[in-house]
py3Dmol code that shows the C-alpha trace and the ligand (Angstrom):
import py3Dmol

protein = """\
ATOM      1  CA  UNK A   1      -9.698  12.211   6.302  1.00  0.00           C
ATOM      2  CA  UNK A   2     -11.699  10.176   4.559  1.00  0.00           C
ATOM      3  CA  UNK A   3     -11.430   8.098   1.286  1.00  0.00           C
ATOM      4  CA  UNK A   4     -14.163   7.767  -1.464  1.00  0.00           C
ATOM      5  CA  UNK A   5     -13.481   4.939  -2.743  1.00  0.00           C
ATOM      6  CA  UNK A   6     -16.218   4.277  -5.552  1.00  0.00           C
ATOM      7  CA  UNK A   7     -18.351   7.033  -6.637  1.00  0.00           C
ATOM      8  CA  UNK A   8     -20.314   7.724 -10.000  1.00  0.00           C
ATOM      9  CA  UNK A   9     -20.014  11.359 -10.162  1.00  0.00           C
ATOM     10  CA  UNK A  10     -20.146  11.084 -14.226  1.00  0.00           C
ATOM     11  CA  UNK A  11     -23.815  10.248 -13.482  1.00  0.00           C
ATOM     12  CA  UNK A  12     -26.796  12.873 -15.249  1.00  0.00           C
ATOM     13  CA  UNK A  13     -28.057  12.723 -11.607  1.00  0.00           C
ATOM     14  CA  UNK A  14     -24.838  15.227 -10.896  1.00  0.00           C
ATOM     15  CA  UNK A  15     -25.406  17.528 -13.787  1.00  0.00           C
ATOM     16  CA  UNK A  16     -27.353  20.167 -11.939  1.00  0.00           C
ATOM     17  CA  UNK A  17     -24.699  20.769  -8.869  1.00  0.00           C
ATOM     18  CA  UNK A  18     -21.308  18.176 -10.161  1.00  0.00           C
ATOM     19  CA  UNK A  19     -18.630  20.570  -9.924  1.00  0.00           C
ATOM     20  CA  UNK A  20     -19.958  22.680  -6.612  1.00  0.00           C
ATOM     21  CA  UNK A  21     -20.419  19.277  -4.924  1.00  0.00           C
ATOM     22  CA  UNK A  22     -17.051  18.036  -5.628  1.00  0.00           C
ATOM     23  CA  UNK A  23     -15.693  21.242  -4.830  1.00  0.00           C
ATOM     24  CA  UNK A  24     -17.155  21.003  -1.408  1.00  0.00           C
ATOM     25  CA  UNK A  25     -16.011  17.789  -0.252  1.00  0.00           C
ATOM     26  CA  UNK A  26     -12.499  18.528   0.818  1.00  0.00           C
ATOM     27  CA  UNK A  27     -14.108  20.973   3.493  1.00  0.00           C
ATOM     28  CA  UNK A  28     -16.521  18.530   4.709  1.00  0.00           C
ATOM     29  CA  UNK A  29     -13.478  16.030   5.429  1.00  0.00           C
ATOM     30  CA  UNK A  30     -13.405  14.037   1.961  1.00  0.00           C
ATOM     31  CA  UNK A  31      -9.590  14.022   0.783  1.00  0.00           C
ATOM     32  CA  UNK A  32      -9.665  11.801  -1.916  1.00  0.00           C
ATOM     33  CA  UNK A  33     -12.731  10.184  -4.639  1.00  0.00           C
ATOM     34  CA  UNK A  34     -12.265   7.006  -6.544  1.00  0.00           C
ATOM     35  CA  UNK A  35     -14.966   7.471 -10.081  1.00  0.00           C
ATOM     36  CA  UNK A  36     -15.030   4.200 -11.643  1.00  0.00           C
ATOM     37  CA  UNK A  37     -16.411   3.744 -14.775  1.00  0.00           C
ATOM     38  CA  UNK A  38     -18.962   0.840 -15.766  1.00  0.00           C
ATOM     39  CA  UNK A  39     -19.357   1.184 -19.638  1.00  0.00           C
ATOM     40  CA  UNK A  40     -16.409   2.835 -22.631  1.00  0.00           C
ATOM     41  CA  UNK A  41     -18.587   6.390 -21.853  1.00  0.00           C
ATOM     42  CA  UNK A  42     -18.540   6.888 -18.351  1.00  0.00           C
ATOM     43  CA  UNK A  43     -14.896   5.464 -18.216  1.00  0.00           C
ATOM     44  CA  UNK A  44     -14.141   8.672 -20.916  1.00  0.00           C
ATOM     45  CA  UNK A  45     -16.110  10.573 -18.509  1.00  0.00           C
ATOM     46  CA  UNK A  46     -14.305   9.287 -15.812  1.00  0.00           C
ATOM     47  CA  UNK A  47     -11.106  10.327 -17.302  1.00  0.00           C
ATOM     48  CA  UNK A  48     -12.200  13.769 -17.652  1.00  0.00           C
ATOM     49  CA  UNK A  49     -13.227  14.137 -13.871  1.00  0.00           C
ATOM     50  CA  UNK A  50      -9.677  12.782 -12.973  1.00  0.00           C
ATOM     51  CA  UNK A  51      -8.113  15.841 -14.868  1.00  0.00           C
ATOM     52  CA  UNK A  52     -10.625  18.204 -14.071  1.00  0.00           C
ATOM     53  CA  UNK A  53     -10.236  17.696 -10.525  1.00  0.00           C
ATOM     54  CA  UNK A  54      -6.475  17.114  -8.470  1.00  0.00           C
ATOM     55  CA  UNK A  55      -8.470  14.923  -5.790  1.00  0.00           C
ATOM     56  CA  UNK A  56      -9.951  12.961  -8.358  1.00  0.00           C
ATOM     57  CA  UNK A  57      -8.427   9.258  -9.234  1.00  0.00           C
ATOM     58  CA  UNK A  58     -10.011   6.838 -11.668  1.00  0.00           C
ATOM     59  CA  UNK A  59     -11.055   3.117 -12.122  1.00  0.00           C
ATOM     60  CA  UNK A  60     -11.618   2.317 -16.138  1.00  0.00           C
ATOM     61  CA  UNK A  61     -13.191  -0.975 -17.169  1.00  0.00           C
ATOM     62  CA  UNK A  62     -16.548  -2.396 -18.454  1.00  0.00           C
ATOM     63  CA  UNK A  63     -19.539  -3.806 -15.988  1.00  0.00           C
ATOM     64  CA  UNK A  64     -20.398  -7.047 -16.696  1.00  0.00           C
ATOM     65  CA  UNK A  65     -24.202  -5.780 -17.710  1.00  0.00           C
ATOM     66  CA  UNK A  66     -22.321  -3.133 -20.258  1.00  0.00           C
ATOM     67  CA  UNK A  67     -19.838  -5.933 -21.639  1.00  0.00           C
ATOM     68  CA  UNK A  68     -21.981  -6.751 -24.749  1.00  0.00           C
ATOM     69  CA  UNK A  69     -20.650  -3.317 -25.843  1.00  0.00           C
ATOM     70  CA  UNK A  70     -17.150  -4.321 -25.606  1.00  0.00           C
ATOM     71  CA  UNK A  71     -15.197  -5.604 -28.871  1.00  0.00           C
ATOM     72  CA  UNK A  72     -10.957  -5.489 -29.591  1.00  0.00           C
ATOM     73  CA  UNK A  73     -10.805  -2.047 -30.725  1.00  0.00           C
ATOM     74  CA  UNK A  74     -12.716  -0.907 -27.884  1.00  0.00           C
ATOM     75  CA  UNK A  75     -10.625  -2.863 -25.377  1.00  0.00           C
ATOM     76  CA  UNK A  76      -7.297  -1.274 -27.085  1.00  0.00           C
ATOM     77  CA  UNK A  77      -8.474   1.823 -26.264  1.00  0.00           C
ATOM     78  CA  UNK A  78      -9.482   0.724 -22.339  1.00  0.00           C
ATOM     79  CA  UNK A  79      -5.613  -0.144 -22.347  1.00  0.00           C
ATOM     80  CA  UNK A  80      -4.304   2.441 -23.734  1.00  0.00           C
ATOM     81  CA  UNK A  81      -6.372   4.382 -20.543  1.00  0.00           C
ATOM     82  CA  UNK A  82      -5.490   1.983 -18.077  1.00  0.00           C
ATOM     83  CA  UNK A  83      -1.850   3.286 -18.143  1.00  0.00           C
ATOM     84  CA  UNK A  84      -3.296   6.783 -17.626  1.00  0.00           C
ATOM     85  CA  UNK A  85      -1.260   8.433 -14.701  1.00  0.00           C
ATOM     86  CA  UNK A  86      -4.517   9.060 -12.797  1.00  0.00           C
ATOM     87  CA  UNK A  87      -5.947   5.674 -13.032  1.00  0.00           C
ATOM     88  CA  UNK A  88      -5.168   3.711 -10.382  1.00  0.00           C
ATOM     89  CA  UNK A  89      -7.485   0.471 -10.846  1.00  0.00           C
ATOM     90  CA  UNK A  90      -9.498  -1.495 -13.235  1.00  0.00           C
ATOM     91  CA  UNK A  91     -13.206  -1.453 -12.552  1.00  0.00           C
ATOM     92  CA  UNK A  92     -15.831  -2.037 -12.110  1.00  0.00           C
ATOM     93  CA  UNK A  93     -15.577  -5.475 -13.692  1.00  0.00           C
ATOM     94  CA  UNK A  94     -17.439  -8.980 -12.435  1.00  0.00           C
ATOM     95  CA  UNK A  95     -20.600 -11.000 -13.229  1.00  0.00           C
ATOM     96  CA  UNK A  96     -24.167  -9.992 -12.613  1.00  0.00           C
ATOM     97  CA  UNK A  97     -26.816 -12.406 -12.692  1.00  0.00           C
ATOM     98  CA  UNK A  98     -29.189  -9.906 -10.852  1.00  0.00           C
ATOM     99  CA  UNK A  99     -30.150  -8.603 -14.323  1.00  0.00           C
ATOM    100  CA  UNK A 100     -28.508 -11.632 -16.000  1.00  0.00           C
ATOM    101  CA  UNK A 101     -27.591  -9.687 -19.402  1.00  0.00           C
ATOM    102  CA  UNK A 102     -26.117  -9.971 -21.795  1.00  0.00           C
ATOM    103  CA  UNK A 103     -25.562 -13.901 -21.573  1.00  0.00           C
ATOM    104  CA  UNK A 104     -23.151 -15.692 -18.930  1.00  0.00           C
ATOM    105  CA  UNK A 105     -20.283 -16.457 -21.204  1.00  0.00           C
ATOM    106  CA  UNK A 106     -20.222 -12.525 -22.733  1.00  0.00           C
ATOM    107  CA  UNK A 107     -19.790 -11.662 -18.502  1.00  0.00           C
ATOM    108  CA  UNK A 108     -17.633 -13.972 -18.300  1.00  0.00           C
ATOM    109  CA  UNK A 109     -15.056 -13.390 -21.488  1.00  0.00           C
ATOM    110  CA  UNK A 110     -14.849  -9.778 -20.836  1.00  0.00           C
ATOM    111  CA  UNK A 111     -14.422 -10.796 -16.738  1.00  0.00           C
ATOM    112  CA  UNK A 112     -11.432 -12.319 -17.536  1.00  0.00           C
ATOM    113  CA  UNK A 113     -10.201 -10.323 -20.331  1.00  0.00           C
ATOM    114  CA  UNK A 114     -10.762  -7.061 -18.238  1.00  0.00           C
ATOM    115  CA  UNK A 115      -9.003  -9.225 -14.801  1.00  0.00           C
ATOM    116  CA  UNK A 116      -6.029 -10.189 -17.332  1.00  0.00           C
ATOM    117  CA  UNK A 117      -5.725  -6.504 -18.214  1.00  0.00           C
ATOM    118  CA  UNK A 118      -5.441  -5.413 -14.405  1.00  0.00           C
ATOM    119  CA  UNK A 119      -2.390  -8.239 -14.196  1.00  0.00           C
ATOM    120  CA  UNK A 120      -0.784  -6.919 -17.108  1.00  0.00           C
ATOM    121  CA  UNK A 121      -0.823  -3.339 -15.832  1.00  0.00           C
ATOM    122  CA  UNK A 122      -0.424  -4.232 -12.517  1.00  0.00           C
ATOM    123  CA  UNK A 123      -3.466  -1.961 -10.821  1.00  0.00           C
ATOM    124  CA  UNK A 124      -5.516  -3.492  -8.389  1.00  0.00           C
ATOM    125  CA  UNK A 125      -9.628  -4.623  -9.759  1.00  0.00           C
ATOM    126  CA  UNK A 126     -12.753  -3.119  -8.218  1.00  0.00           C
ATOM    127  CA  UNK A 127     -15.261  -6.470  -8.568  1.00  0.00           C
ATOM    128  CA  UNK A 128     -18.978  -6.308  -8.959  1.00  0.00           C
ATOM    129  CA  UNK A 129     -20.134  -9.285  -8.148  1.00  0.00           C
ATOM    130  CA  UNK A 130     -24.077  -9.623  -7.691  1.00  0.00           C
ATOM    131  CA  UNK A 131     -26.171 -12.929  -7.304  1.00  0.00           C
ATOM    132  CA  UNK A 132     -22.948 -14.895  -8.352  1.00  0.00           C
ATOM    133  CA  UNK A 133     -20.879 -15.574  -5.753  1.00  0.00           C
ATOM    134  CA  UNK A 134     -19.639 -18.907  -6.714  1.00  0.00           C
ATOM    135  CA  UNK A 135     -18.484 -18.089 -10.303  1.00  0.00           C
ATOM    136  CA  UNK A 136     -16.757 -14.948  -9.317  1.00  0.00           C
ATOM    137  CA  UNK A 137     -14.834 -16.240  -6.539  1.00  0.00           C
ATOM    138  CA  UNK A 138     -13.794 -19.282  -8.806  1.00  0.00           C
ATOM    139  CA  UNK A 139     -12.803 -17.001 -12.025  1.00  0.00           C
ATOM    140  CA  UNK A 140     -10.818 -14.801  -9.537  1.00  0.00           C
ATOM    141  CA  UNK A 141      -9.187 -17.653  -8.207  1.00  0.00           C
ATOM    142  CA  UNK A 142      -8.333 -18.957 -11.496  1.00  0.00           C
ATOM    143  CA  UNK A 143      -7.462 -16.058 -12.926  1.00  0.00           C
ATOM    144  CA  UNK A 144      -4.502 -15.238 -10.092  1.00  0.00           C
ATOM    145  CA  UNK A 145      -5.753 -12.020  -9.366  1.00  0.00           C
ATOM    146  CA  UNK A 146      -4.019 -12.471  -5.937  1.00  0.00           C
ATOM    147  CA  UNK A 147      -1.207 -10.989  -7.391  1.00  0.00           C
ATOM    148  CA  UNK A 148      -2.743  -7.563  -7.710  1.00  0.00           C
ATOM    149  CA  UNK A 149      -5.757  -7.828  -5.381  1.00  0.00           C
ATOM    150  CA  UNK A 150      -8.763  -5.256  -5.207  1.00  0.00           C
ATOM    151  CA  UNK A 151     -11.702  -4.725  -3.853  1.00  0.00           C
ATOM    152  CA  UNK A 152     -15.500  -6.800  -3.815  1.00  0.00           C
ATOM    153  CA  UNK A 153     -17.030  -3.994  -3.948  1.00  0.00           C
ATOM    154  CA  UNK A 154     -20.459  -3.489  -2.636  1.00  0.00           C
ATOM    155  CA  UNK A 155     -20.040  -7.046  -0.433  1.00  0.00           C
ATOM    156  CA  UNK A 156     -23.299  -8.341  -0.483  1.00  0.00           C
ATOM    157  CA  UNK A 157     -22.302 -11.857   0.681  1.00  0.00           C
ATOM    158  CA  UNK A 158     -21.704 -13.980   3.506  1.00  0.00           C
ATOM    159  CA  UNK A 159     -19.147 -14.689   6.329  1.00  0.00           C
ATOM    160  CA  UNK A 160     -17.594 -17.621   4.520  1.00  0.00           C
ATOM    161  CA  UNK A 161     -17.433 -15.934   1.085  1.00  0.00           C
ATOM    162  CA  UNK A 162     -15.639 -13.111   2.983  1.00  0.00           C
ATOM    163  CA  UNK A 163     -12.839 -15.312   4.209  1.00  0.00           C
ATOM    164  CA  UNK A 164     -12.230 -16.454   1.136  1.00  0.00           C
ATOM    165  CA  UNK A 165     -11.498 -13.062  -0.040  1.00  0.00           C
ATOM    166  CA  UNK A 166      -9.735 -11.726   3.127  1.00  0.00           C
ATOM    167  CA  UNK A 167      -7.471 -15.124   2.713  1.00  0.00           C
ATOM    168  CA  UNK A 168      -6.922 -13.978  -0.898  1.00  0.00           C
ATOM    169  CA  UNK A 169      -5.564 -10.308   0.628  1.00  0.00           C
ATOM    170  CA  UNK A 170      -8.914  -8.664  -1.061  1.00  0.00           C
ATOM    171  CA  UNK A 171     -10.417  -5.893   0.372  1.00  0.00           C
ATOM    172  CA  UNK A 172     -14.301  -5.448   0.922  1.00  0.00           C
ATOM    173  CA  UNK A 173     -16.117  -2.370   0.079  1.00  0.00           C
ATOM    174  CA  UNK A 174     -18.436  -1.018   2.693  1.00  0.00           C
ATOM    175  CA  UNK A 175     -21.247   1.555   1.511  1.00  0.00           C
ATOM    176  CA  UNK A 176     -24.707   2.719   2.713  1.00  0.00           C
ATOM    177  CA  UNK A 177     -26.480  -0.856   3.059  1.00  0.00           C
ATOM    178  CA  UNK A 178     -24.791  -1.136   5.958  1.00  0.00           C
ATOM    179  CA  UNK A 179     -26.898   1.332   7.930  1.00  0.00           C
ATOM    180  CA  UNK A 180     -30.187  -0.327   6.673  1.00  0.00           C
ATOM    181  CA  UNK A 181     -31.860  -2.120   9.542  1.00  0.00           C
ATOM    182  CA  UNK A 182     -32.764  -5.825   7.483  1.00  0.00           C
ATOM    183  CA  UNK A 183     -28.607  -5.895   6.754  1.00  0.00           C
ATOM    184  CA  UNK A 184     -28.106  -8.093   9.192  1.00  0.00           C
ATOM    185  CA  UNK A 185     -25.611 -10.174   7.089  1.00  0.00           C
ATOM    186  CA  UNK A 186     -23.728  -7.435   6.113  1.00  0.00           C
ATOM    187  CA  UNK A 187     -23.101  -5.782   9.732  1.00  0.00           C
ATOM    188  CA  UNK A 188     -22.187  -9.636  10.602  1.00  0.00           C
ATOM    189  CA  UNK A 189     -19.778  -9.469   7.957  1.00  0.00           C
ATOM    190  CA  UNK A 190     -18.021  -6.058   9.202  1.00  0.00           C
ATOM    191  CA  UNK A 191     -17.907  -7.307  12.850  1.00  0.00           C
ATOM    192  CA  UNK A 192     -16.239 -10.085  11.624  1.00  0.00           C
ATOM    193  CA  UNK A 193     -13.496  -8.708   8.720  1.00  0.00           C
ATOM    194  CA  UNK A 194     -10.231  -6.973  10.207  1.00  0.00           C
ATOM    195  CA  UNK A 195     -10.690  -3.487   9.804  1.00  0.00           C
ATOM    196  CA  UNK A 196      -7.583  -3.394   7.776  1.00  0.00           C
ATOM    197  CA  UNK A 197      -9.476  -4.552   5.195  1.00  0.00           C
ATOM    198  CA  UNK A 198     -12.425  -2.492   5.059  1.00  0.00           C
ATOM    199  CA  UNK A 199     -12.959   0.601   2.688  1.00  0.00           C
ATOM    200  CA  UNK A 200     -15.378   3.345   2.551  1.00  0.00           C
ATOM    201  CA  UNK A 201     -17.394   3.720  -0.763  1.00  0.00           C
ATOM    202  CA  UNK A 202     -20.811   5.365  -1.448  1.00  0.00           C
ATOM    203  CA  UNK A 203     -21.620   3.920  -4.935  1.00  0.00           C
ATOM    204  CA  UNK A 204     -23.113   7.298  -5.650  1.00  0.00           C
ATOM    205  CA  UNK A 205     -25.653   8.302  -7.013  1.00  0.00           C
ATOM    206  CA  UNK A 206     -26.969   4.951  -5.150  1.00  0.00           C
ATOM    207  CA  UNK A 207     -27.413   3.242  -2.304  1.00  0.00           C
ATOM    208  CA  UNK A 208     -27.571   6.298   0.099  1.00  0.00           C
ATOM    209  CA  UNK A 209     -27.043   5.652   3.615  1.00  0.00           C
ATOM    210  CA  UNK A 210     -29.545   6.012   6.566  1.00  0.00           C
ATOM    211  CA  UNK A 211     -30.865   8.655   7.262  1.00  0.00           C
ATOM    212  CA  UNK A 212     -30.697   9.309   3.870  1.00  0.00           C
ATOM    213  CA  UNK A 213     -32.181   6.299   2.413  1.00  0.00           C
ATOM    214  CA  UNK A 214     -33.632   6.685  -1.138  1.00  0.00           C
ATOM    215  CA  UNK A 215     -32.320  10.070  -2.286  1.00  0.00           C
ATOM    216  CA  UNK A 216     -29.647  10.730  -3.940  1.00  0.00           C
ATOM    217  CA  UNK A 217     -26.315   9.998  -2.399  1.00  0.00           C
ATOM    218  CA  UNK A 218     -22.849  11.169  -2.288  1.00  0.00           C
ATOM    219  CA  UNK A 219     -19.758  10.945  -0.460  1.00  0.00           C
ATOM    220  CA  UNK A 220     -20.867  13.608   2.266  1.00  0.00           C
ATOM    221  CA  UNK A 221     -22.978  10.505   3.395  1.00  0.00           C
ATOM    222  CA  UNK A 222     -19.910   8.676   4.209  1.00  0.00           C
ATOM    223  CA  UNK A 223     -19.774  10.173   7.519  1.00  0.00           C
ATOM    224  CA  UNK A 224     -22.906   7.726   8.746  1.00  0.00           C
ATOM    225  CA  UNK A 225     -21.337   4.690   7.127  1.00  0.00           C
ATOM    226  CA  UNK A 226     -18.113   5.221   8.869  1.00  0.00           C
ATOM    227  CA  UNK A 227     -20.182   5.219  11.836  1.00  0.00           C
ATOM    228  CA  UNK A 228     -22.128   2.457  11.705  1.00  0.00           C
ATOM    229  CA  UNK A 229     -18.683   0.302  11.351  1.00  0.00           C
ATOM    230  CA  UNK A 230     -17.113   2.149  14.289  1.00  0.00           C
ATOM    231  CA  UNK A 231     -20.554   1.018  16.159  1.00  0.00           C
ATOM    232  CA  UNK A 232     -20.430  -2.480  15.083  1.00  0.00           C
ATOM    233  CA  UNK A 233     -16.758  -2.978  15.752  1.00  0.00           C
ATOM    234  CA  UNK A 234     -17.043  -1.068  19.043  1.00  0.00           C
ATOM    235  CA  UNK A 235     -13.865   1.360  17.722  1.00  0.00           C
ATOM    236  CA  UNK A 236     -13.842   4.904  17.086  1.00  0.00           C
ATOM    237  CA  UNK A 237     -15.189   6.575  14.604  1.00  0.00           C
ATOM    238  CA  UNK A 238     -12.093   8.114  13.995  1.00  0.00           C
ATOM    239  CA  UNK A 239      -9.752   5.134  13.589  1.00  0.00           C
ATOM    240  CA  UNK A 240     -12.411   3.683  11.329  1.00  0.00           C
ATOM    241  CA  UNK A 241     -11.602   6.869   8.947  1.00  0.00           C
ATOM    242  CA  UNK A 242      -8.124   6.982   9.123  1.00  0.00           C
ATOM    243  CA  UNK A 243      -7.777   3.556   8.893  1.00  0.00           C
ATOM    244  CA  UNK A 244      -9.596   3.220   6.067  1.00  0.00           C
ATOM    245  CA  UNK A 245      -8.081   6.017   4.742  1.00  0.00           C
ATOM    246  CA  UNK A 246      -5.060   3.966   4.754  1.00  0.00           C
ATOM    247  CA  UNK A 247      -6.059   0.933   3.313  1.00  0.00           C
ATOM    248  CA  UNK A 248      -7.408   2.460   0.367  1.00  0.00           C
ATOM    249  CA  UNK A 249      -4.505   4.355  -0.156  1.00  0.00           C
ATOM    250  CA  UNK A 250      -2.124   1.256  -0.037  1.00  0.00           C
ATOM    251  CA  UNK A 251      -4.689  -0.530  -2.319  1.00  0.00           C
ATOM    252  CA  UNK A 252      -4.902   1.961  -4.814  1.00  0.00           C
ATOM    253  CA  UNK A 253      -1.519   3.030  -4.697  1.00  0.00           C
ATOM    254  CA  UNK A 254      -1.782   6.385  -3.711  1.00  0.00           C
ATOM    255  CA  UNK A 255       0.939   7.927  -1.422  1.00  0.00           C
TER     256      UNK A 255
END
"""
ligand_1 = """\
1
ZN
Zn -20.440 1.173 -8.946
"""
view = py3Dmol.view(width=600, height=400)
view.addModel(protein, "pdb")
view.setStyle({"model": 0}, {"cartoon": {"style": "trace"}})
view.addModel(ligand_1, "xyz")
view.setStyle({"model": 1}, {"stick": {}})
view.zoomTo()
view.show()
């Protein structure tokens, strides 16, 4: 079945229909959801999903555009979550310089304090890495995060950033942009990556798939990225989801 491996369902864009949805999943082939929290809120938020629902696991940690928010008491308390049965990564945490806020060296302090957390608890990191390849490879590097690997999620790089991060045992984190036509680095990137490597995520309520472009997405779209990879690596569609099943379970921990 498949494996959600990133989803915002703690998003107001799920208030109308959040429970129903999840609730239909499982019968549409969805075993398992990943939330991951991107600020102290949706990380509570995400916590509350993971004990609302049994197929519900959670990431906690601060994106790098939320991290001017962060300060030590609010970092005890991310902690104190991290060792949360449920959780079963720290994420999403990285560098934007997309939206380039707050400054560089906030991203980066709370990058490293957030990567050092995921070492010290031993959980695997879901990266978010946009517009700054270079510095997030290096920091990742530097910071040994080897040792408990992750997930780039979202990849939005190239072939030669991708080896890097398959060297480094790092998974990559396929979602909808991979159906868009003009994604022609991306599908180069999936033809190229061992599909041991590859996970399924949505990113919801973003980046919905084709044919589904611009609405609002969820993992029931899944099905149509799972199929553009089994079209691009000429396998079928079927290994695709149970292998990727797989590796997210063995990344995550999950048995
Ligand atoms: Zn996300």
């Amino acid at each position: 079945m498949i494996f959600e491996t990133h989803a915002h369902y703690d998003d107001e864009a799920f208030d109308e229909d959040r429970e129903s949805l999840l609730n239909s999943l499982y019968e549409a082939g969805i075993e398992y959801v990943v939330n991951v929290g991107a600020s102290i809120d949706t990380t509570k938020k995400t916590l509350e999903l993971t004990e609302q629902f049994p197929f519900v696991y959670g990431a906690v940690g601060v994106h790098p555009s939320e991290t001017a928010e962060l300060d030590e008491e609010k970092f005890k308390w991310l902690k104190e979550a991290a060792l949360l049965k449920k959780v079963v990564a720290i994420g999403e945490i990285g560098l934007d310089y997309y939206w380039d806020t707050p400054e560089r060296q906030i991203q980066k302090e709370w990058f490293n304090r957030q990567m050092e957390l995921a070492l010290e608890v031993k959980l695997p990191a879901i990266i978010h890495s946009r517009d700054a390849a270079a510095d997030t490879y290096d920091m990742i590097k530097a910071a040994g995060l080897k040792e408990t690997g992750g997930v780039i999620h979202c990849f939005s790089y190239g072939k030669e950033m991708a080896k890097n991060y398959l060297d480094m045992g790092f998974y990559l984190g396929i979602g909808g942009v991979v159906t868009f036509k003009n994604a022609k680095k991306l599908k180069e990137v999936v033809e190229y990556a061992p599909i041991e490597q590859l996970i399924l995520e949505t990113d919801c309520p973003y980046l919905a798939p084709e044919p589904n472009r611009g609405k609002r997405n969820s993992s029931l779209n899944l099905i149509y990225v799972a199929k553009e990879i089994a079209a691009l690596k000429s396998i079928p569609y079927e290994e695709v989801i149970s292998i990727t099943e797989q590796n997210a379970k063995t990344m995550y921990g999950i048995k």
